[in-house]
N, C-alpha and C positions, 0 to 999 in steps of 0.2 A: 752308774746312774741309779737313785733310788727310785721308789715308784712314781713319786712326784713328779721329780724330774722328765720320763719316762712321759707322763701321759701328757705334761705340758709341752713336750718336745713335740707330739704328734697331732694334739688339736685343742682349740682353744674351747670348743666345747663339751667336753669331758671334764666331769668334777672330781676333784677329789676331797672329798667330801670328810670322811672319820679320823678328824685330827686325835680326836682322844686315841686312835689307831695308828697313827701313823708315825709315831716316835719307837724307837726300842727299848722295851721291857721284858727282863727275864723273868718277871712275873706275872706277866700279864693280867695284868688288873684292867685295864680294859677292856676283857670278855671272859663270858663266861668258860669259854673252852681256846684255846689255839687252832683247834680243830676245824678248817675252813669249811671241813664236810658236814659237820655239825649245827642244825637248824638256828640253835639261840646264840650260834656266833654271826648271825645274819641279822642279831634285833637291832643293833645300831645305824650299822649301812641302810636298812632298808627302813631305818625313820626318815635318814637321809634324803635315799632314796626315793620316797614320795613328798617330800618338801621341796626335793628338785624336778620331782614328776623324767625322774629319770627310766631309760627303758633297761636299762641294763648294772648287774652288780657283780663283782668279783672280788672276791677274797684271795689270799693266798697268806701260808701256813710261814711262819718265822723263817725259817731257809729256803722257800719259796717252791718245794719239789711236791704240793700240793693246793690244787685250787679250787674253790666252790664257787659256783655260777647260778646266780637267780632272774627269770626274765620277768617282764612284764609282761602279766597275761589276762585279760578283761576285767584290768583293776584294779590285781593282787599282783604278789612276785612270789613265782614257781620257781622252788631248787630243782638243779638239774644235775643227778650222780651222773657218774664215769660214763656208764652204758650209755649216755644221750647226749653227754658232752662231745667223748671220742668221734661217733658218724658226722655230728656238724662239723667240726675240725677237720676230717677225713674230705668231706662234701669239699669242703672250699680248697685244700689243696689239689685233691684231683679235679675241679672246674676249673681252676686258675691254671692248673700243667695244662688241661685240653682248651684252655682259651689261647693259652701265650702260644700253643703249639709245642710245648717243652714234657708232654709227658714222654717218661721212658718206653723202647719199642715192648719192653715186654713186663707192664705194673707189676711189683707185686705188692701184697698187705699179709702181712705176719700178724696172727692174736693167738690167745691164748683159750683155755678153758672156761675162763671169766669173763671173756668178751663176751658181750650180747649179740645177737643176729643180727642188727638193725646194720652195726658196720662191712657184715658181711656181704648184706643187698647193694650196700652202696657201692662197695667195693664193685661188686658184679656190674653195678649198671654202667661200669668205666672200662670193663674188657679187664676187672683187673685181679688177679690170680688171687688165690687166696691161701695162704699154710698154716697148718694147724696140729693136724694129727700128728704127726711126725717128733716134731718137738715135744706135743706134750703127752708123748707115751712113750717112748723109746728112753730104756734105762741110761745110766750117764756111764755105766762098763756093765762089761762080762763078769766079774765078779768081785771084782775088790770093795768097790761101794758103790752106795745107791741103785745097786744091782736089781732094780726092782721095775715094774709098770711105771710111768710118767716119774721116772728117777731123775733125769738129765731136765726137767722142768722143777723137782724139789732141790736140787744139787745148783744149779743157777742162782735159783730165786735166794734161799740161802744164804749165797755169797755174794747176789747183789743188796740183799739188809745188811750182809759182814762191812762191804764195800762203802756203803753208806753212813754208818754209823762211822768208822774209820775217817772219810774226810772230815764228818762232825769235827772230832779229835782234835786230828791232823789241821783245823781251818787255815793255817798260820804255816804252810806247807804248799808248795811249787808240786801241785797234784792236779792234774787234768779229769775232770768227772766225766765230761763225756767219754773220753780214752776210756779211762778205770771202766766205766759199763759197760762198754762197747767190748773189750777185750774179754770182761767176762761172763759175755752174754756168748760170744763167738768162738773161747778157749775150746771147747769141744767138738765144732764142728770143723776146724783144720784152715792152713791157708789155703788152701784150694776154692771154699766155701767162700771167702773173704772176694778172693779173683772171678769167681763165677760170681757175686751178686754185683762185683763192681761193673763186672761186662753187662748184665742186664739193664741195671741200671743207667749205665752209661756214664760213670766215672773214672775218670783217669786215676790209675793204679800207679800212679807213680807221684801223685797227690803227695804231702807229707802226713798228711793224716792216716791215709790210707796202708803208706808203708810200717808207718810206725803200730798200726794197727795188727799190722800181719807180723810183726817182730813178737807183741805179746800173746798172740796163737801160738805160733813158735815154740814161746821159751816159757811156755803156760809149764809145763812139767820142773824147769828149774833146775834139772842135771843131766848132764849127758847120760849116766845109769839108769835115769828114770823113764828115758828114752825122747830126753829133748833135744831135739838139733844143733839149737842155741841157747846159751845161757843170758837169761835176763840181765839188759843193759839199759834200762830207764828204769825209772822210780818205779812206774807206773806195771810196769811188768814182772817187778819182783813182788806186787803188793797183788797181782793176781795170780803167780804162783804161791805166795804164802796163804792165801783165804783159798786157793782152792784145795791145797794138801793142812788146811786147818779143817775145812769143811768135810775132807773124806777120812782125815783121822779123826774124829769124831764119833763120824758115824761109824768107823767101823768097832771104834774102842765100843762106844755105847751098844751095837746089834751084836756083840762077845757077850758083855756083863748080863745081857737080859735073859743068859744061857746058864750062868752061875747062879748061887745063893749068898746071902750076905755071908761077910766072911773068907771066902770061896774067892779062887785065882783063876783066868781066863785059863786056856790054852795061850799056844806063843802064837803071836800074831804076825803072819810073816811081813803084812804091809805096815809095823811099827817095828821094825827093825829084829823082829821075832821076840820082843818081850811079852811078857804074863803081866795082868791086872787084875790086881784088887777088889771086890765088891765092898766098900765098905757098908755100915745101915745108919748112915744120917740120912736124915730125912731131906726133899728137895724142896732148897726154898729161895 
């Protein structure tokens, strides 16, 4: 369903309003930016939007994994970033789990560095855990790569932009994005991690999402030598062992070179099969 579709499915009084917006263009000539987050991609909805005396505006970004939200506020429409979208989102899932009686026996909410506080209180006012540190400080190994402070949060993040851009590509490809993020959000932390948040939460681990989730934990390293139990058997599981050993040969080629001088060859590097590299001095561009 397109978005049309979509909001006349669900109430007849919801406009949709920015036809100039609403067709597909890879040029987008109808804004000044694609950028939902971006104030002057708000000038046309929100002429709209007071011709309709509408209380509410949403945007979202051509492939739709970004959205800007403006409300009506004594008059005017106030854009609303991430930090003030995310707690109202959070507000309504956790009143809706403790209205229906369905929240989990033991909540939890995962953020990052970048989250704001405000989701944090909310969280708390629900009895509901909070994680944080852990994830975003603890290196992603002992020393092969990313060996560093909040390494295992730069080594994710990473490979989920790798991940992303990849289905761009791939659009026209039998590729599951939730899985693909899911798997390399969770490759480092084991299947045991995967079974322990399904027992909190209280999802059957025998779901197919679920297993198929713990197959790409599994077989996140790619070869038995590498020390993976299993060898990736969906698409989806080879394309997060290849971004994750693209991601840490990178890094480790790149944290070599900055030890040499142009010209100049690494040492053998035992995590690329113990080859020597090159510094050349082209410039980066």
């Amino acid at each position: 369903m397109n978005d049309k579709e979509i909001i006349e499915a669900f109430s007849n009084n919801l406009e949709f309003g920015t036809a100039e917006q609403a067709s597909y263009d890879p040029d987008f000539k109808g804004v000044v930016s694609p950028n939902p987050e971006v104030k002057s991609t708000f000038t046309l909805a929100i002429e709209y939007a007071r011709k309709h005396d509408a209380d509410l505006v949403i945007l979202n970004d051509p492939d739709a994994d970004r959205i800007g939200i403006a409300v009506k506020h004594q008059g005017d429409y106030v854009l609303l970033n991430g930090n003030e979208t995310a707690p109202i989102l959070l507000e309504y899932l956790l009143s809706h789990y403790q209205e229906r009686k369905i929240m989990p026996k033991n909540p939890v909410m995962y953020n990052t560095f970048v989250t704001g506080i405000l989701s944090d209180q909310v969280a708390k006012s629900y009895g509901c855990q909070r994680y944080q540190k852990e994830f975003t400080t603890r290196p992603a190994a002992v020393r092969m790569h990313h060996n560093v402070r909040s390494g295992l949060l730069w080594h994710t993040a990473t490979m989920l932009k790798t991940a992303k851009e990849i289905v761009k590509i791939y659009f026209d490809r039998d590729i599951n994005q939730d899985l693909l993020y899911a798997g390399i959000i969770m490759h480092d932390f084991g299947s045991e991690q995967v079974k322990l948040a399904c027992k909190e939460l209280n999802i059957d681990q025998q779901e197919q999402s679920v297993v198929l989730l713990q197959h790409l934990v599994l077989a996140s390293h790619g070869k038995y030598e590498y020390g993976s139990p299993v060898l990736p058997k969906i698409l989806e599981a080879e394309l997060v062992h290849q971004i994750d050993n693209l991601d840490a040969k990178i890094t480790i080629i790149d944290e070599a070179l900055k030890f040499v001088k142009p010209q100049e060859t690494t040492n053998r590097l035992v995590a690329v099969e113990g080859r020597s590299f090159y510094k050349h001095s082209l410039e980066k561009k």
